[in-house]
C-alpha positions as CSV (number, residue, x, y, z in Angstrom):
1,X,-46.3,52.4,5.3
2,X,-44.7,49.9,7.2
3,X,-41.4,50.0,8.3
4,X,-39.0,47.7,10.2
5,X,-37.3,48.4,12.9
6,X,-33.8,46.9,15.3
7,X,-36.1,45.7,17.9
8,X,-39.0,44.0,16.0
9,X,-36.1,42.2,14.2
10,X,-34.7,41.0,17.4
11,X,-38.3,39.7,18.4
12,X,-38.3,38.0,14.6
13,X,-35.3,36.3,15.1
14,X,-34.6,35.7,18.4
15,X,-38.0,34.9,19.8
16,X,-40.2,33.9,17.3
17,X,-38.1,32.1,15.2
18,X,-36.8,29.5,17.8
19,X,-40.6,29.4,18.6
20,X,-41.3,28.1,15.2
21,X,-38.3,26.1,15.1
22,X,-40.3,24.2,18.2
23,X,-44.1,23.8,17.2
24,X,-42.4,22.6,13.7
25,X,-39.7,20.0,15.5
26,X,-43.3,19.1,17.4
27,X,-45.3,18.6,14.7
28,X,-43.0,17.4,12.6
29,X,-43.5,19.0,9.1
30,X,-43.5,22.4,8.1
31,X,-46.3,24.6,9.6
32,X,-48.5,27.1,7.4
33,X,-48.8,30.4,7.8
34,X,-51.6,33.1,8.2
35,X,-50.4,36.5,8.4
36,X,-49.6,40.4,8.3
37,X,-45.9,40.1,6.9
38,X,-45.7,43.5,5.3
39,X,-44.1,44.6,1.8
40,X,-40.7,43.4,3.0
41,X,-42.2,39.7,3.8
42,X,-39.8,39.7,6.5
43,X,-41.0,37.4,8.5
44,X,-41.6,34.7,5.3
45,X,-37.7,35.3,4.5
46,X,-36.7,34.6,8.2
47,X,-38.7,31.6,8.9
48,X,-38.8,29.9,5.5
49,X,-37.0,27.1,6.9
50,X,-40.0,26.0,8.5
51,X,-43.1,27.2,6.7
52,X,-45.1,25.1,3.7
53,X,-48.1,27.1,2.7
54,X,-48.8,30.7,3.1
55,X,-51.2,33.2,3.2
56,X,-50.1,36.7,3.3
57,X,-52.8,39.5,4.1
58,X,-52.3,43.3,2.7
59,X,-55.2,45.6,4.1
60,X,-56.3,48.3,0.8
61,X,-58.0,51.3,2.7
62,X,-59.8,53.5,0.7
63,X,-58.8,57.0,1.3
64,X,-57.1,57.8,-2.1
65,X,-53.3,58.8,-1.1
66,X,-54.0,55.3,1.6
67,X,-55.2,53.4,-0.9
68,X,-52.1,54.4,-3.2
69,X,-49.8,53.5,-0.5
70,X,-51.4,50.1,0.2
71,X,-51.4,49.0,-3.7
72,X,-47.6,50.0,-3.7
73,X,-47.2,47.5,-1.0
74,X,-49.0,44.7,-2.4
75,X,-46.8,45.5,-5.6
76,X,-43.9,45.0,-3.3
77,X,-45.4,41.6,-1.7
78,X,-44.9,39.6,-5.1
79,X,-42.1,41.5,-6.3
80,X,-40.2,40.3,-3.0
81,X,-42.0,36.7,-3.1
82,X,-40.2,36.5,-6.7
83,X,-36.8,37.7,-5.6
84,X,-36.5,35.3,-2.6
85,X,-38.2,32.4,-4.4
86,X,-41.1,32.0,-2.1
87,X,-43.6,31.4,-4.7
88,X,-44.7,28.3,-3.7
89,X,-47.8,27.7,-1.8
90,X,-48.0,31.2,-2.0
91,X,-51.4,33.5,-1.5
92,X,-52.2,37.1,-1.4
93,X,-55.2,38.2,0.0
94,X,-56.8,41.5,0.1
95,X,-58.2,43.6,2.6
96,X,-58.5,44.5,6.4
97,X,-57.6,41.2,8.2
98,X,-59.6,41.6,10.7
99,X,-62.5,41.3,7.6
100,X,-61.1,38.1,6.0
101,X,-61.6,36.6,9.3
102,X,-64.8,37.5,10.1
103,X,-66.2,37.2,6.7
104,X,-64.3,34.6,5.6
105,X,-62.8,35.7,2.4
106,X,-61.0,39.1,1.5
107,X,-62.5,42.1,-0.6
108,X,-62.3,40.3,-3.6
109,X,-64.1,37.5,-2.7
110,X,-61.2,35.1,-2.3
111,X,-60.8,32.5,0.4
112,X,-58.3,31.6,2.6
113,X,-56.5,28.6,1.0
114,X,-56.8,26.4,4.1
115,X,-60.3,27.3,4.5
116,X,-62.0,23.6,5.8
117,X,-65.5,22.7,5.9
118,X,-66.7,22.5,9.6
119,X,-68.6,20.1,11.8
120,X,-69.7,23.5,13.5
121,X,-71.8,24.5,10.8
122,X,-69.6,27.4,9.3
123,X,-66.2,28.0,7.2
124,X,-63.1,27.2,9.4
125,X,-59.7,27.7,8.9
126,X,-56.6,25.5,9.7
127,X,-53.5,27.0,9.6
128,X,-50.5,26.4,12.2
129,X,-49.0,29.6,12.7
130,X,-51.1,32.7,13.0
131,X,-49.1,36.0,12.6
132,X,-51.2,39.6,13.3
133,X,-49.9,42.8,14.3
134,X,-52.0,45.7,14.8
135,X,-50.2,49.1,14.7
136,X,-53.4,50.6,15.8
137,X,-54.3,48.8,18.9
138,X,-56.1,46.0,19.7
139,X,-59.4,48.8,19.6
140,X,-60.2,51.7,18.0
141,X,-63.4,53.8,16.9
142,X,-63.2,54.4,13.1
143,X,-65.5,57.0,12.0
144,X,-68.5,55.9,10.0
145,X,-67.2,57.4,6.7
146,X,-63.9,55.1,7.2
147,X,-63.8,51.9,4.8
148,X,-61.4,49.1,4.6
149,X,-60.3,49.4,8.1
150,X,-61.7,47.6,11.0
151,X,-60.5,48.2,14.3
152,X,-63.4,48.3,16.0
153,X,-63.8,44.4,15.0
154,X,-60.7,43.6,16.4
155,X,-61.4,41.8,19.8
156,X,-64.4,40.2,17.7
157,X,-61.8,39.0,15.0
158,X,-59.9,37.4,17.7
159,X,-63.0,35.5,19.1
160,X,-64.2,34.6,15.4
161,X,-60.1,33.0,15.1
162,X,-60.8,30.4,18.0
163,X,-64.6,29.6,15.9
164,X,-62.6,29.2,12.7
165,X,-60.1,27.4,13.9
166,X,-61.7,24.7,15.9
167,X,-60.8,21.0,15.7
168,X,-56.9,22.4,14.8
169,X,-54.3,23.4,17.1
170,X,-52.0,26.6,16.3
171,X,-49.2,28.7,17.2
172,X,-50.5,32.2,17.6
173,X,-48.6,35.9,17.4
174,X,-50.2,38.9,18.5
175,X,-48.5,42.6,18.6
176,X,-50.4,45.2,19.8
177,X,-50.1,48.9,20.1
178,X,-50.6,49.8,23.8
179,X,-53.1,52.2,22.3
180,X,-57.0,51.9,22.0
181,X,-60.6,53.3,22.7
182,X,-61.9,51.1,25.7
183,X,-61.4,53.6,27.9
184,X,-61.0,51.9,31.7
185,X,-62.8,48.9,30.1
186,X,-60.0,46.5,30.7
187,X,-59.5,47.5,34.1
188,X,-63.3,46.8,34.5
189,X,-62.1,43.1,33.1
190,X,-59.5,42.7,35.4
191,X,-61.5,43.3,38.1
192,X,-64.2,41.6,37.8
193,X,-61.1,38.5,36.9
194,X,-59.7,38.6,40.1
195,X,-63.7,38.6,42.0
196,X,-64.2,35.3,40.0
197,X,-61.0,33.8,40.4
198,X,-60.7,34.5,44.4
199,X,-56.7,33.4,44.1
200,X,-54.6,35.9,46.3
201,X,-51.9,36.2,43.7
202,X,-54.6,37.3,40.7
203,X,-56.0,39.3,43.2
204,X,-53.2,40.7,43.8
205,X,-51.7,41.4,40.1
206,X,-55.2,42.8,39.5
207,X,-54.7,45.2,42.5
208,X,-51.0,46.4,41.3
209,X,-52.0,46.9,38.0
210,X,-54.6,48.8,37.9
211,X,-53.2,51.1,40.5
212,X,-50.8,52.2,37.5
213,X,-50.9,55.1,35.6
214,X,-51.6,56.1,32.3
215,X,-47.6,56.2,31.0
216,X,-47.5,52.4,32.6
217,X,-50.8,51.1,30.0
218,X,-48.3,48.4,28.4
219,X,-48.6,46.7,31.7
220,X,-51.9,46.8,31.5
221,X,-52.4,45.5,28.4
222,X,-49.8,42.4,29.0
223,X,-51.8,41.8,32.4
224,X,-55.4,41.6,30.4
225,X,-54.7,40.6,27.2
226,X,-53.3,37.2,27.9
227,X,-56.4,36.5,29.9
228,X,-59.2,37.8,27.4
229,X,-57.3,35.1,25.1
230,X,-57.3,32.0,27.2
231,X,-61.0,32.8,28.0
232,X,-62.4,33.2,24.3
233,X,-60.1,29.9,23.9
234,X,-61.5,27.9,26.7
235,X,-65.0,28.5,25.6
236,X,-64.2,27.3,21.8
237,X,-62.6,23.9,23.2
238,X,-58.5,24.8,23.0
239,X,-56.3,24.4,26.0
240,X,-54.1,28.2,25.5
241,X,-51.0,28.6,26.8
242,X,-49.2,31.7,27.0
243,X,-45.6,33.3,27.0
244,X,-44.4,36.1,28.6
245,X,-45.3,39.3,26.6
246,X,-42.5,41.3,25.2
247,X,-42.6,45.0,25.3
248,X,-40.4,46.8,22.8
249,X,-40.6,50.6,20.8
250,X,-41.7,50.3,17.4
251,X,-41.6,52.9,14.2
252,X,-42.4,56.2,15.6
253,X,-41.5,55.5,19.3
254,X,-44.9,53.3,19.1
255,X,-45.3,51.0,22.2
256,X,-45.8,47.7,21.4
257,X,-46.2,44.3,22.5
258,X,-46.0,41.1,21.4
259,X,-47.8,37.6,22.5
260,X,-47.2,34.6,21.7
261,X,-50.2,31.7,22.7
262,X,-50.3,27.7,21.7
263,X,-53.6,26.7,21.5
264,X,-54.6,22.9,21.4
265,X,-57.7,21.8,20.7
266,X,-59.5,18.9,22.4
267,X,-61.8,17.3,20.1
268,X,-63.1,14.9,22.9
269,X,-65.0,18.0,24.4
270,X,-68.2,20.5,23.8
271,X,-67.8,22.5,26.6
272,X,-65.7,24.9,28.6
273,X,-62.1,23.3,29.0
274,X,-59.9,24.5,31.3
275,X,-56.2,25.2,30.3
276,X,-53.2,23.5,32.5
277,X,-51.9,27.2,32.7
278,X,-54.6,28.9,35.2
279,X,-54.8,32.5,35.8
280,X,-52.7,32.5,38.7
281,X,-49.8,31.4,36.2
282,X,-50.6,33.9,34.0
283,X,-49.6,36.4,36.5
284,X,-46.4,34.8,37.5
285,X,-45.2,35.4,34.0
286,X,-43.0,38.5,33.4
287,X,-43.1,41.2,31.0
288,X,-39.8,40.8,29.0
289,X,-38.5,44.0,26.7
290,X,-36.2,43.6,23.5
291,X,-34.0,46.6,23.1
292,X,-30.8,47.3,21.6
293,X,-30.8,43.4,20.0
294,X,-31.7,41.6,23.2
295,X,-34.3,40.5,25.5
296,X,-34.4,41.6,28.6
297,X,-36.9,41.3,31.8
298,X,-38.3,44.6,31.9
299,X,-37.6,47.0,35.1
300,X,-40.9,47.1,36.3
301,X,-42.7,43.9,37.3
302,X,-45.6,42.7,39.0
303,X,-44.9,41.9,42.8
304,X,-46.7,38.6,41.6
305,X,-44.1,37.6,38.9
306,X,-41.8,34.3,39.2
307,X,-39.0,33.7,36.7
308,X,-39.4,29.7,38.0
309,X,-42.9,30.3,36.1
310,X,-40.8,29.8,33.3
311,X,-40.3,26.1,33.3
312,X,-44.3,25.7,33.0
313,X,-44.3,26.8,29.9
314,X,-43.8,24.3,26.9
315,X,-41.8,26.2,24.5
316,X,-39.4,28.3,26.4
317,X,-36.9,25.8,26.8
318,X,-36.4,25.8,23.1
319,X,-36.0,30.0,23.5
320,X,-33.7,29.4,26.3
321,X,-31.1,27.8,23.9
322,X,-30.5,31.0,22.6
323,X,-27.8,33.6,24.3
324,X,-30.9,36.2,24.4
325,X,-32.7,34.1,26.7
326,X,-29.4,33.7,29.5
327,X,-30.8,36.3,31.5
328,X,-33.5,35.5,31.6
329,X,-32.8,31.8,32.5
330,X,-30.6,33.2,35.3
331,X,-33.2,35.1,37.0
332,X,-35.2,32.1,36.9
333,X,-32.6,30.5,39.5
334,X,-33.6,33.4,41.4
335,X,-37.2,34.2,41.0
């Protein structure tokens, strides 16, 4: 069952909201939403302000006392959708989300309601705000017997995202548990990154990162992450611009992290693009942390990271309104 916690508020409210408060200023109108917002509909209540339509995903597992658990929160979905009057525009789909993706409709048979036909042959998607958070990791291996849970589709889910969602920008939030099966497979990535690229400074962020150890794997995971992203972007025709991850404990002393990617897609193109933000920016970026209701730069750091890498990115400045973000706009004088 989920449950919230101090510092995934803080990230709700003092990092993704002002985010949202951007891409809608940008766009001007409201943006939709395609999401995980749990039983609470946190996230719906905090950023109301500036969502029209919205599609809320509940995954129904099968085991029975799961199953139980997951129809309690779907129960709690529309009774908290009543109380706060966020009716409207409103759609509950059921299922794994990583299987609504993929297929295209939930375990009922029921579409996404901004499901598009597209010139690319298939079923695509356009929403503006894309909200998924896996507790389990970005990767797991689910037994055979296991039903209505998908992590082992995860990292396809993502790529099928960028398929569906071609010919529409979005705003995108990931959270990931630092947990997963791929054993040294992202290490594996990062190296073979850094042969490609042939910059010094990915070269070197490859080389510090995966000299750490195993208590250290959120700085793994912010390092690869935000690369496998802008790749499976590039390749579908979106420019992908990323922010600096946020590390922070969840429920259960799970570590977590958070992403946040705007992807824009250029119509005039059919093949590889190549986003303004290269890989050598992606490893100026620093690994913030939100504890004890603020954000913070974490301790540890890449020898690669820049706080002036900051001022590349489109949507901080809109962030560093907000007190939270002082600090970090003050190492940035420094960096």
């Amino acid at each position: 069952m989920f449950k919230d916690t101090e510092n995934k508020t803080t990230i709700r409210l003092k990092w993704s909201l002002p985010l949202i408060a951007k891409y809608s200023q940008l766009l001007k109108r409201p943006l939709s939403y395609f999401g995980m917002p749990g039983p609470e509909i946190l996230d719906l209540r905090a950023w109301r302000e500036y969502l029209s339509r919205k599609t809320a995903v509940q995954i129904v597992r099968s085991a029975k006392k799961q199953r139980e658990e997951d129809l309690e929160s779907i129960s709690n979905i529309l009774v908290n959708r009543d109380n706060h009057a966020l009716g409207a525009q409103f759609q509950l789909l059921r299922g794994a989300v990583e299987d609504v993706i993929l297929a295209g409709h939930d375990m009922d048979g029921n579409r996404p309601s901004l499901t598009v036909n597209s010139e690319f042959g298939s079923l695509g998607l356009a929403y503006d705000l894309y909200n998924l958070d896996f507790e389990g990791g970005i990767h797991y291996k689910a037994g055979k017997s296991v039903k209505g849970s998908s992590g082992g589709q995860r990292l396809q889910a993502l790529a099928e995202l960028f398929n569906r969602q071609r010919g529409n920008d979005f705003l995108f939030f990931l959270t990931l548990n630092v947990r997963d099966t791929l054993g040294d497979e992202p290490l594996k990535f990062l190296l073979e990154t850094a042969e490609r690229c042939s910059h010094p400074k990915v070269t070197e962020a490859v080389k510090w990162t995966t000299q750490l150890d195993e208590g250290t794997k959120h700085l793994q995971l912010a390092t690869w992450l935000p690369i496998y992203i802008k790749e499976q972007a590039e390749v579908r025709q979106f420019e992908c611009e990323a922010m600096p991850p946020v590390f922070y404990e969840g429920c259960d002393h799970a570590r977590m992290v958070h992403f946040v990617f705007l992807c824009k897609y250029l119509h005039d193109r059919h093949l590889r693009v190549a986003s303004s933000q290269g890989y050598e920016h992606l490893v100026l970026l620093p690994v913030l942390c939100a504890a004890e209701q603020q954000l913070r730069p974490l301790a540890v750091q890449s020898p690669t990271v820049s706080f002036k890498s900051l001022n590349r990115v489109t949507l901080f400045d809109n962030v560093g309104q907000d007190s939270l973000c002082n600090v970090v706009r003050q190492e940035s004088t420094h960096g």
